[in-house]
C-alpha positions as a Python dict, from the first residue, in 0.01 Angstrom:
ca = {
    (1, 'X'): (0, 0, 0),
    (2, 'X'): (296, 221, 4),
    (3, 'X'): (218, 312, -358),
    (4, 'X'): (-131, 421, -250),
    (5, 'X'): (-292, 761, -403),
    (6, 'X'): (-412, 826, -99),
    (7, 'X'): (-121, 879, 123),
    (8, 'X'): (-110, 1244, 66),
    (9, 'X'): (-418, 1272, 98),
    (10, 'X'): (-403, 1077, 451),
    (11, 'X'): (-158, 1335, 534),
    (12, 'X'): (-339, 1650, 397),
    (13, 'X'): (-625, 1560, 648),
    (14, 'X'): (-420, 1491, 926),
    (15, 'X'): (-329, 1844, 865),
    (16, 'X'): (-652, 1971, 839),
    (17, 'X'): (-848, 1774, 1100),
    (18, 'X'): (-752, 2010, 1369),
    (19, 'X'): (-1023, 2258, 1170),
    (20, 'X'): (-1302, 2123, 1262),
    (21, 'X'): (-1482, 2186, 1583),
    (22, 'X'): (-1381, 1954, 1882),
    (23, 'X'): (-1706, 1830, 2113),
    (24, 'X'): (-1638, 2078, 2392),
    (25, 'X'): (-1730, 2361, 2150),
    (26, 'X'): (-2033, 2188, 2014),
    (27, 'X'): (-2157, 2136, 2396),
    (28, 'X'): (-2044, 2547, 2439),
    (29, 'X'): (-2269, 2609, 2162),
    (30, 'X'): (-2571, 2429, 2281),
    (31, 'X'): (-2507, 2664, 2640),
    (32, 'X'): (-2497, 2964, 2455),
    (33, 'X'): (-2756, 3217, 2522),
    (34, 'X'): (-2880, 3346, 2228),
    (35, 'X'): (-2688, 3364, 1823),
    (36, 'X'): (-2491, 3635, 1889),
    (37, 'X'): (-2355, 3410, 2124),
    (38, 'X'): (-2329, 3180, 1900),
    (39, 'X'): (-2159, 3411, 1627),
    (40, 'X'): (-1906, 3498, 1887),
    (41, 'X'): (-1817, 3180, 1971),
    (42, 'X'): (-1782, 3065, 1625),
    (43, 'X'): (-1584, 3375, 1510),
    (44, 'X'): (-1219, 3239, 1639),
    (45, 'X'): (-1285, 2906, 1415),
    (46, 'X'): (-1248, 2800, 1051),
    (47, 'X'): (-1570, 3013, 1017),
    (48, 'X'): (-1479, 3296, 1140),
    (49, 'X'): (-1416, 3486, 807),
    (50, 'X'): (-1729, 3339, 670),
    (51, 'X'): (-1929, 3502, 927),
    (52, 'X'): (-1781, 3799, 911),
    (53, 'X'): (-1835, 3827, 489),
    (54, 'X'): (-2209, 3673, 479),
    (55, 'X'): (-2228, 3926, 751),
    (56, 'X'): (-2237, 4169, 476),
    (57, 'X'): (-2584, 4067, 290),
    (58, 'X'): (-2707, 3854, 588),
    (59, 'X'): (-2787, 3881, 925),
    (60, 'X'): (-2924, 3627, 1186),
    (61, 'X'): (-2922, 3262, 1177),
    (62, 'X'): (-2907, 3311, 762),
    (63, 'X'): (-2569, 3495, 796),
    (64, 'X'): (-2452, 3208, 1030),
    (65, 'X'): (-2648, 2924, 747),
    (66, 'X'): (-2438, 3114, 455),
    (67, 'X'): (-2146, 3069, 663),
    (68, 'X'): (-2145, 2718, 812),
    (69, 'X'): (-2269, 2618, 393),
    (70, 'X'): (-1961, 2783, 261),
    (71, 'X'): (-1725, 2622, 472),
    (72, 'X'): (-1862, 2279, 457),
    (73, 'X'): (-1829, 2335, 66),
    (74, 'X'): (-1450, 2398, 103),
    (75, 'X'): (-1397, 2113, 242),
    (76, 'X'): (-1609, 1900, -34),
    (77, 'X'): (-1363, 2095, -248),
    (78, 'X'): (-1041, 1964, -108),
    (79, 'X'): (-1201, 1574, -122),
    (80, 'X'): (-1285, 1626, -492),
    (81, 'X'): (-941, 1744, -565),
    (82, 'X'): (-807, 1440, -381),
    (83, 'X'): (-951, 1170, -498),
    (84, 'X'): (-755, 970, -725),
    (85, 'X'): (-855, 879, -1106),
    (86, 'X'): (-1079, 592, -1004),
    (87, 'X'): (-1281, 713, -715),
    (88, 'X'): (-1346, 1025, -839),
    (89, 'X'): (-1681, 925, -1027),
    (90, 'X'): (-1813, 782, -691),
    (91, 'X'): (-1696, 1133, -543),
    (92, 'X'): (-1877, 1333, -791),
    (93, 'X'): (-2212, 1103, -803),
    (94, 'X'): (-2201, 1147, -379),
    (95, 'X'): (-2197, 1539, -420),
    (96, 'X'): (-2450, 1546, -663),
    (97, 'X'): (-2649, 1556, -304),
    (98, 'X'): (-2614, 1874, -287),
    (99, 'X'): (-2789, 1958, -630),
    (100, 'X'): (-3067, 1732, -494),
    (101, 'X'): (-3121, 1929, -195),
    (102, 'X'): (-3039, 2248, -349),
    (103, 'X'): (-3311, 2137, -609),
    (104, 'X'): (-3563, 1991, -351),
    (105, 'X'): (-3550, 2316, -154),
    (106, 'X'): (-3648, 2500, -467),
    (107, 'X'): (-3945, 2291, -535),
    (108, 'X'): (-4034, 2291, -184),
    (109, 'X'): (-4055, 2656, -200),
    (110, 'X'): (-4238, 2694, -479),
    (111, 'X'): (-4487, 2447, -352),
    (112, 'X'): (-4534, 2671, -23),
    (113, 'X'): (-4516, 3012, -170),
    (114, 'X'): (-4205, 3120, -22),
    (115, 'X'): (-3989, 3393, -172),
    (116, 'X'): (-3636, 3377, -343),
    (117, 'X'): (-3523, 3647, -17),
    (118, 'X'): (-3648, 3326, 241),
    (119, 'X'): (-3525, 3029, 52),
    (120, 'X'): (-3157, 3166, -108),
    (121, 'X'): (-3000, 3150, 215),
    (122, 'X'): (-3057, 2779, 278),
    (123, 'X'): (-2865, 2713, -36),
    (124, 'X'): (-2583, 2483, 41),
    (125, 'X'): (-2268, 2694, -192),
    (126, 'X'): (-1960, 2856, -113),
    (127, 'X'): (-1947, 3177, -246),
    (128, 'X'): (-2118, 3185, -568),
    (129, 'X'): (-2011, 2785, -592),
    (130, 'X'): (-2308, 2523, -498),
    (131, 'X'): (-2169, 2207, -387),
    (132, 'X'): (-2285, 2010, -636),
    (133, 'X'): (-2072, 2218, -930),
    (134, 'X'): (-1810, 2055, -830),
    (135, 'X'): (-1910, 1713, -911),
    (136, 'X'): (-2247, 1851, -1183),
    (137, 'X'): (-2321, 2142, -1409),
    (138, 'X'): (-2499, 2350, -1146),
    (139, 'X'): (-2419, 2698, -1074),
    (140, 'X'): (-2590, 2950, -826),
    (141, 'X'): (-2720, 3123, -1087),
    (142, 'X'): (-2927, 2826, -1215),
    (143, 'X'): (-3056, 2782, -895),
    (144, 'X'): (-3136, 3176, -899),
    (145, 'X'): (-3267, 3099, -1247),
    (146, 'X'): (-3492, 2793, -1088),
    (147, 'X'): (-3603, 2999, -768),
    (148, 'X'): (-3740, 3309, -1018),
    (149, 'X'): (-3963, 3079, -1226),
    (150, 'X'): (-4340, 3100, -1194),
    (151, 'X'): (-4447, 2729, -1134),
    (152, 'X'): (-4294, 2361, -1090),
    (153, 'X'): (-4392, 2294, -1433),
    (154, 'X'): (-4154, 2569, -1558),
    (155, 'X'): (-3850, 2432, -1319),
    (156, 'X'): (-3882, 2057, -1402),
    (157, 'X'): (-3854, 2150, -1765),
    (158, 'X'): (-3618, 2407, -1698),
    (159, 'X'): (-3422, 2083, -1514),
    (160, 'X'): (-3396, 1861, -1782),
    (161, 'X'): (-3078, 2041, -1960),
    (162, 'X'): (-2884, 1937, -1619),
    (163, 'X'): (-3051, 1566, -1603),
    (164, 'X'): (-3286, 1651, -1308),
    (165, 'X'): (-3629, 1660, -1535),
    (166, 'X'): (-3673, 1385, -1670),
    (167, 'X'): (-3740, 1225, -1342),
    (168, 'X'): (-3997, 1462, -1239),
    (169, 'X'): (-4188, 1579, -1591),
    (170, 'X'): (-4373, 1244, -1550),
    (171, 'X'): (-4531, 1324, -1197),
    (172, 'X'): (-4655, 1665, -1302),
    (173, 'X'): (-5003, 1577, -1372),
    (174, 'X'): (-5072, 1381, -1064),
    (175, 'X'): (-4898, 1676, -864),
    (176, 'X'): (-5155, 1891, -1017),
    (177, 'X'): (-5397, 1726, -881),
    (178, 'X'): (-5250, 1582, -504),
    (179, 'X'): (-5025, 1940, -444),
    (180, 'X'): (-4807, 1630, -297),
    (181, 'X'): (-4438, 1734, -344),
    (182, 'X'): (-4295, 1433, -188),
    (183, 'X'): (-4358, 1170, -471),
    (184, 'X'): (-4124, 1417, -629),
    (185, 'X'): (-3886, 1487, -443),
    (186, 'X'): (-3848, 1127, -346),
    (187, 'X'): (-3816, 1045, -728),
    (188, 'X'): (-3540, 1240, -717),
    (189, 'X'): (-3407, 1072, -420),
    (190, 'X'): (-3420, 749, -568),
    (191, 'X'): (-3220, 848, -848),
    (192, 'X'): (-2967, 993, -638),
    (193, 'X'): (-2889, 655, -545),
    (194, 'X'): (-2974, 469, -821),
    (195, 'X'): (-2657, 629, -977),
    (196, 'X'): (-2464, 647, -695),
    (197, 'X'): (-2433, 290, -619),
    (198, 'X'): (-2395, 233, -976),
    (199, 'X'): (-2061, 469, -975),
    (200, 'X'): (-1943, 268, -643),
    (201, 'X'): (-1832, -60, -873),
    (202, 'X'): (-1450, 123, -908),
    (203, 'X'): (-1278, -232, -868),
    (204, 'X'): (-984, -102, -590),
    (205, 'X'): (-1020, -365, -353),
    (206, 'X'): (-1217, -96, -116),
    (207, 'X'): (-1534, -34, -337),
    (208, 'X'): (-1743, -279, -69),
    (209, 'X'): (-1682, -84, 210),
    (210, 'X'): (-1820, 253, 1),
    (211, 'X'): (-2119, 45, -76),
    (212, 'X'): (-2207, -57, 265),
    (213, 'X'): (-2171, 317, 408),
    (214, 'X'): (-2403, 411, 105),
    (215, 'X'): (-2653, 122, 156),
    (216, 'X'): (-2687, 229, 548),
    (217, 'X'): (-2770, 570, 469),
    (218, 'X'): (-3049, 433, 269),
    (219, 'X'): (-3157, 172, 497),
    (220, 'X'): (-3151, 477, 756),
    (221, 'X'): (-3402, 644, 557),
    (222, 'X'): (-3585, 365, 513),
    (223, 'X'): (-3648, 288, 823),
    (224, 'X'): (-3784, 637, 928),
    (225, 'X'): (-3975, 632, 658),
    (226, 'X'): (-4141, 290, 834),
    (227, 'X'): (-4203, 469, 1151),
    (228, 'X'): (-4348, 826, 1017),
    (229, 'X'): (-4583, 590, 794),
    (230, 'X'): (-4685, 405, 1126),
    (231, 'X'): (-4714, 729, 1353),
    (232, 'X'): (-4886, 891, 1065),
    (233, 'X'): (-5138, 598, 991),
    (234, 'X'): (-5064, 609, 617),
    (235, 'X'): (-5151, 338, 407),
    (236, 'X'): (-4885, 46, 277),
    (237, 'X'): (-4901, 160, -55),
    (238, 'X'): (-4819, 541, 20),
    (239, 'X'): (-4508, 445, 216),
    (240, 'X'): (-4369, 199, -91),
    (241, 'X'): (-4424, 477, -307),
    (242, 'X'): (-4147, 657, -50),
    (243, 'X'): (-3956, 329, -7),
    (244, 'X'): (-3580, 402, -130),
    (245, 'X'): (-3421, 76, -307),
    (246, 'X'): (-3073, -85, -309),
    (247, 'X'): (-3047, -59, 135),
    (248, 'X'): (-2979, -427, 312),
    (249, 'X'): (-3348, -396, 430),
    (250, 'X'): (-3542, -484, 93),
    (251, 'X'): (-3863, -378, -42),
    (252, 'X'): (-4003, -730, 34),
    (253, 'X'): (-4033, -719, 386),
    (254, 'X'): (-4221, -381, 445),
    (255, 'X'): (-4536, -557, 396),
    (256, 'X'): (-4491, -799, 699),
    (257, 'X'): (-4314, -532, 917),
    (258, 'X'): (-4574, -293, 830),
    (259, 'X'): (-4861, -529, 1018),
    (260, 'X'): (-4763, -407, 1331),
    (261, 'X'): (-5000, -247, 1535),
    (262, 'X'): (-4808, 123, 1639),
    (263, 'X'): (-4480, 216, 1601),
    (264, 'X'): (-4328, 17, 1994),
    (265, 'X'): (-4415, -282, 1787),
    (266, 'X'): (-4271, -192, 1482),
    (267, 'X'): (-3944, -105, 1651),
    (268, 'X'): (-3954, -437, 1806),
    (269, 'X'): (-3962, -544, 1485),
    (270, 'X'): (-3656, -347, 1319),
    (271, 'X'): (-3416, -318, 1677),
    (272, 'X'): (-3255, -647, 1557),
    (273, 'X'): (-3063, -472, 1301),
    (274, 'X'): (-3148, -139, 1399),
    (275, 'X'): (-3083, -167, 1852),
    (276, 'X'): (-3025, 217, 1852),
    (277, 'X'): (-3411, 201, 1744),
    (278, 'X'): (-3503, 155, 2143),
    (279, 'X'): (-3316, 433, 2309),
    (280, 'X'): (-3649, 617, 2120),
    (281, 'X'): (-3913, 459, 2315),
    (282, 'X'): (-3950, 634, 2618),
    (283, 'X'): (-3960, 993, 2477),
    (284, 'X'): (-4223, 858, 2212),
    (285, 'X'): (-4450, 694, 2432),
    (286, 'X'): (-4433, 1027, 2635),
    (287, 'X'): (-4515, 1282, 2384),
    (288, 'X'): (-4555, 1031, 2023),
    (289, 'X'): (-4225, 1292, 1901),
    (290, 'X'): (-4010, 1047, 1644),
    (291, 'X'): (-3755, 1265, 1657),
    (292, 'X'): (-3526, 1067, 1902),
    (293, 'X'): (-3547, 783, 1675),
    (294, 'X'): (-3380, 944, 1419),
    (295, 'X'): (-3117, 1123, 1604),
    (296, 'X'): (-3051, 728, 1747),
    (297, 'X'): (-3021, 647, 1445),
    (298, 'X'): (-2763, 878, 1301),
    (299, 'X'): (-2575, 830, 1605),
    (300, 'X'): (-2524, 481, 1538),
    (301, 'X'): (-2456, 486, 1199),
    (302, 'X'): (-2213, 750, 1236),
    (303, 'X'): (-2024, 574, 1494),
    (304, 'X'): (-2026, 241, 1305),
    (305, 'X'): (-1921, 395, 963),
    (306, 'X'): (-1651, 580, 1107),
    (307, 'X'): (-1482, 278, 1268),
    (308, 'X'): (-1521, 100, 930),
    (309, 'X'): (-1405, 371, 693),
    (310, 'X'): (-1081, 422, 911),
    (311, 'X'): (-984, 47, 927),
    (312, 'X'): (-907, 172, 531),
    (313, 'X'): (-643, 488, 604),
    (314, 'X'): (-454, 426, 254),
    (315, 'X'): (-782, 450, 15),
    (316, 'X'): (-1100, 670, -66),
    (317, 'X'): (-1232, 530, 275),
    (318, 'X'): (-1040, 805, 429),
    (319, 'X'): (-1177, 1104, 204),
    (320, 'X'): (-1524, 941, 278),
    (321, 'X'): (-1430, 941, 640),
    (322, 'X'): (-1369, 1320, 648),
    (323, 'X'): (-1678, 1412, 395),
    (324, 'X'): (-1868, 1214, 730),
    (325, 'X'): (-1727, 1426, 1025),
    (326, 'X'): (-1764, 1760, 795),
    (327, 'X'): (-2147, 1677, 730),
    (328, 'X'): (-2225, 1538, 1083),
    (329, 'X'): (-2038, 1921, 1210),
    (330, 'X'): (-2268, 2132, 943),
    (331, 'X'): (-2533, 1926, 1099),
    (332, 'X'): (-2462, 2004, 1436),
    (333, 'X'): (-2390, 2341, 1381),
    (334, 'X'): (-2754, 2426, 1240),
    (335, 'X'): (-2915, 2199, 1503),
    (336, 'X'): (-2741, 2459, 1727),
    (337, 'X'): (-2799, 2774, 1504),
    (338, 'X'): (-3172, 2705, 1533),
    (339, 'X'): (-3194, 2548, 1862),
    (340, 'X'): (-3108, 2922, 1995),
    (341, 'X'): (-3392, 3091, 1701),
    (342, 'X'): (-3644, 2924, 1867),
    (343, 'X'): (-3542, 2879, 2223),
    (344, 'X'): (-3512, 2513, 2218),
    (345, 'X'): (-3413, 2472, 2604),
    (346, 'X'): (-3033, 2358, 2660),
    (347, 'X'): (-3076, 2001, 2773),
    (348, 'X'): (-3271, 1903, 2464),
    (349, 'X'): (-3055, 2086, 2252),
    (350, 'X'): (-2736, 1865, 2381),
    (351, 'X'): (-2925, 1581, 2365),
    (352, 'X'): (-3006, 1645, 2007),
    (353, 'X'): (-2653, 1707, 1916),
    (354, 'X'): (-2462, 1411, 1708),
    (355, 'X'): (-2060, 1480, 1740),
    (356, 'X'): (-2044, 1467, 2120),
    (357, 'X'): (-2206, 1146, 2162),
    (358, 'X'): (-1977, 959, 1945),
}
């Protein structure tokens, strides 16, 4: 492995691990007392300058979104650049999340009404560089382009130059009719992954271990899509219609794990493969939030794709390991940003918080 392409790159991360925020200052966040707390404590970090430029057009929790998006775009910028000849089409199909969210918030706006002023912020781009241009065709102008058009007729069709309409033009008419914009944003979803598992087969020896971190991030999904369906009372059909393929838990067995009778016996069901599934239980049955279960969830799959990805230091496991920490900080970081908007009391707010648990 001496030869490896990734031993620089092993090396350049080293370097640049010390960046991002260690668990003390996530727990200092979730103590602060209100954002400009927040912005001050922040301001001596990576993101720092960030602040003090989106400070400029933004204020608020959207000056502190602008900033945290920039920075975690940086970094997505340094694992592109890194990754040798063969991984980099599994880099650039992972990335491509980015347009999808980017593209998802747009539609989501539309569907609500929302301005171009409410939803521009939440953009995830560095600068006037999405994420996703660095692995698509995307700029922030097309997403300008997409926010400024009158219906999501006009932005599906306006879509299919960058390979994002095709999947939605066929929903149109029964989204005229339901004003239901999941069955489209979950088509897009499914594509995601559709190609990104199909850009995973680069033959280095490490290409399984890529595939299993992708497959639990869908079976993660999955799974609270299971429990929503159950808490919501929504039919079987309406949840396959949401079901995400290519996870370990297959399309097959939703039927029989859908039988149970509320969502303690469906996690009974799924806390074989999924224990984390049970810490859950006790603030459901107190208040019937789901929220716990998902934060479980992404607690243990964080923990257990960590360990994995690093027992593979001289390969893309290691850029994938980094890409993992950067997105569970950004995530952290806006749990934290608007934990403080809307006075989300300190003990939940640590709770809630993924880094310093793991």
């Amino acid at each position: 492995m001496a030869g490896s392409p990734y031993a620089s790159a092993l090396g350049r991360f080293k370097a640049i691990q010390p960046t991002l925020l260690s668990k003390e200052a996530f727990v200092a966040l979730a103590r602060a007392k209100d954002l400009a707390d927040v912005r001050k404590l922040l301001e001596p970090t990576v993101y720092g300058p960030e602040i003090a430029l989106a400070g400029a057009t933004y204020s608020g929790a959207a000056a502190l979104e602008v900033a945290i998006n920039r920075v975690f775009v940086r970094r997505q910028r340094l694992l592109i650049e890194a990754a040798s000849f063969a991984g980099k089409p599994v880099m650039q199909a992972y990335l491509r999340r980015w347009d999808i969210e980017n593209i998802g918030l747009i539609l989501s706006a539309k569907a609500e009404g929302r301005s171009v002023s409410e939803t521009e912020s939440f953009l995830v781009s560095s600068r006037e560089i999405p994420a996703g241009l660095f692995a698509g065709t995307m700029g922030l102008d097309d997403f300008r382009a997409l926010l400024a058009l009158p219906t999501l007729d006009a932005i599906a069709t306006h879509l299919v130059r960058y390979g994002y309409g095709g999947v939605l033009l066929p929903l149109l008419e029964a989204y005229a009719r339901s004003h239901d914009i999941f069955p489209l944003l979950t088509a897009l979803q499914r594509d995601y992954y559709r190609r990104l598992l199909e850009s995973s087969k680069f033959f280095q020896g490490d290409e399984w271990v890529i595939r299993e971190f992708l497959r639990s991030e869908v079976d993660a999904k999955n799974v609270l899509l299971l429990l929503k369906g159950k808490a919501a009372d929504l039919p079987l059909d309406v949840v396959l219609e949401r079901f995400l393929p290519d996870g370990a838990l297959g399309r097959e067995r939703v039927a029989d794990l859908y039988t149970a009778r509320g969502v303690p016996e469906l996690v009974g069901q799924l806390e074989g493969r999924f224990p984390a599934l049970r810490e859950g239980l006790a603030a459901f049955a107190a208040d019937g939030t789901l929220v716990p279960f998902e934060l479980a969830l992404a607690r243990a799959r964080a923990a257990a794709e960590l360990k994995r990805l690093r027992s593979f230091p001289l390969s893309i496991c290691i850029l994938f390991s980094f890409l993992l920490l950067a997105e569970l900080e950004r995530g952290d970081l806006r749990r934290a940003v608007y934990g403080k908007l809307y006075g989300v009391p300190v003990d939940a707010l640590e709770r809630s918080l993924l880094l310093p648990h793991l």
